[in-house]
N, C-alpha and C positions, 0 to 999 in steps of 0.2 A: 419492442426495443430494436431497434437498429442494426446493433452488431455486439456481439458474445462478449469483446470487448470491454464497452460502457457500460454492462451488464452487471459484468466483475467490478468494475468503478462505485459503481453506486451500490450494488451489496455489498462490497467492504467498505464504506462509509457509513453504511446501515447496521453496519455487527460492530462497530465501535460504541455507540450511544448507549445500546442497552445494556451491553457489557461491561462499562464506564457504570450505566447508572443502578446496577447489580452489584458491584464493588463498593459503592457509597456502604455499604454495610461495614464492610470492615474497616472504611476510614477514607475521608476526603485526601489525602496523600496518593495513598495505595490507586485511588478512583482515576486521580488523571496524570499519576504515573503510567498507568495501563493505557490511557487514554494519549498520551503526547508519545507512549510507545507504539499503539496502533496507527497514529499518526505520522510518524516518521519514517514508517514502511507506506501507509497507502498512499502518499501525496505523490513520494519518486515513483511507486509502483502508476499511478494515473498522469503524472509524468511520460512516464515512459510508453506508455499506453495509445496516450494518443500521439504520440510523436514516432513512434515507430509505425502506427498504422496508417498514417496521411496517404500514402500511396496503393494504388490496385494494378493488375493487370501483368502483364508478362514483356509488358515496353518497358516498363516503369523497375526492372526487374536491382538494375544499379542505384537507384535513387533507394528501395528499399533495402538494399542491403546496407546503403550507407546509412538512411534513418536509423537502423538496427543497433546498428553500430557505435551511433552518437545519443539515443535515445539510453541505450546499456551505461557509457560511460555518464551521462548525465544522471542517472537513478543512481548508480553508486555514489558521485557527489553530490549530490541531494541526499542522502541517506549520509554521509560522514558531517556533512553542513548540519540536518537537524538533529544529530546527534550533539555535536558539540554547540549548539545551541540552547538546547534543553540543560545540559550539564553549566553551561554558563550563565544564564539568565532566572532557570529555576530553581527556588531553595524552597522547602524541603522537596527530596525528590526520592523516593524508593526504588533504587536499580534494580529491586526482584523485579518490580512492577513491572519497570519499565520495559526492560526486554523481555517480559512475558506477555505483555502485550506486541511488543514484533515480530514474537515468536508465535503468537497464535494466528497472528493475520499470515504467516507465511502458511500454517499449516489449514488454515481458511483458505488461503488462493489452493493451496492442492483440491481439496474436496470441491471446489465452485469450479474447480478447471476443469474434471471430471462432471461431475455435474452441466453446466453448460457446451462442453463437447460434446455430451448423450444428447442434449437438447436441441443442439443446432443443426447438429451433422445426421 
């Protein structure tokens, strides 16, 4: 893999699936409630992911701070956009679900951000 990154990108898009299809036990609701909640955090979070790292080097030092900058406010609206999206378009929806499924993927990016800083650095 490339950069620690894309790493994070595609392991949290890989702990939604099973985790989605391990919830199917307690009810198709509850399954892709978790699931459009783990979704709503990773798409801003790989959003932002790659639009804040476009740049390298120590020239390039203001382009990155600006990516930074507009990559952050873009994941926060992308995160209020697929929130009220989900609340408008999907019936039935379990709000435990769902932001426990956003809440897990945040508490997933802790452990993977530990984890791939051991690994790269």
């Amino acid at each position: 893999m490339k950069s620690p990154a894309l790493a994070g990108i595609l392991a949290q898009l890989g702990f939604v699936l099973p985790a989605s299809c391990a919830l199917l036990l307690l009810g198709i609701v509850e399954a892709y409630s978790f699931a459009l909640g783990a979704l709503v955090y990773a798409l801003p979070n790989a959003y932002f992911t790659l639009y804040a790292f476009r740049y390298r080097g120590a020239r390039n030092i203001a382009l990155i701070n600006k990516s930074f900058n507009w990559g952050e406010s873009g994941k926060f609206a992308l995160v209020v956009v697929g929130f009220a999206l989900v609340y408008r378009f999907v019936t039935p929806v379990s709000p435990l679900y769902l932001y426990a499924g956003f809440c897990s993927m945040i508490i997933f990016q802790w452990g993977l951000s530990v984890y791939l800083g051991r690994r790269w650095l």
